[in-house]
N, C-alpha and C positions, 0 to 999 in steps of 0.2 A: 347226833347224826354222823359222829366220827366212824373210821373204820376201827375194827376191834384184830386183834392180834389173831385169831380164829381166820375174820373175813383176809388177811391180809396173806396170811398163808397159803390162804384157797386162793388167791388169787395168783400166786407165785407158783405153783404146783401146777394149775394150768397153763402158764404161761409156758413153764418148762416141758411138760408133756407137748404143746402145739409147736414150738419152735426149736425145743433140744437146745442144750445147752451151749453148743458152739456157734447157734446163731445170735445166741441173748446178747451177746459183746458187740454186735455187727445194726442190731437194731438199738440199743442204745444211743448209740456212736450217731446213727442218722438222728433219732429225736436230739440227741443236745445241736446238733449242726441246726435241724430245725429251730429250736427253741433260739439258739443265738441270732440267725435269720430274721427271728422274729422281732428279738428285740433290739437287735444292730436298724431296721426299717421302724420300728416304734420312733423309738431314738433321732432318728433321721424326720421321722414327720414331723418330729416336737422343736426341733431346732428348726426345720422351715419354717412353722405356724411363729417362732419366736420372728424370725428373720422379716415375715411377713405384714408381723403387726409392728413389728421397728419400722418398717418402709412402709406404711402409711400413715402411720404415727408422723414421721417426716414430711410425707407425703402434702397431708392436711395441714403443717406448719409452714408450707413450703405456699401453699393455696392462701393462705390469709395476708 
């Protein structure tokens, strides 16, 4: 179900034809800013969720 070397050129050939060549550099440039966004806020959930079950991990030791 991979892409094939065929599909992959079709798919760059449209790309360039819809947005020309001097905007390709300008929309990359925003998905990696997205992409890093995304996972700088991943990252941030997973250390709260870590932070969250330490403090009441504590929490219930703190109760008995």
């Amino acid at each position: 179900m991979g892409l094939g070397t065929g599909e992959i050129v079709a798919i760059v050939a449209v790309v360039l034809l819809l947005f020309g060549g001097k905007k390709i550099p300008e929309l990359m440039k925003g998905l990696g800013k997205g992409v890093k966004e995304f996972k700088d806020a991943s990252n941030s959930n997973e250390s709260s969720d870590n932070i969250t079950t330490v403090h009441t991990d504590d929490k219930t030791k703190a109760d008995s």
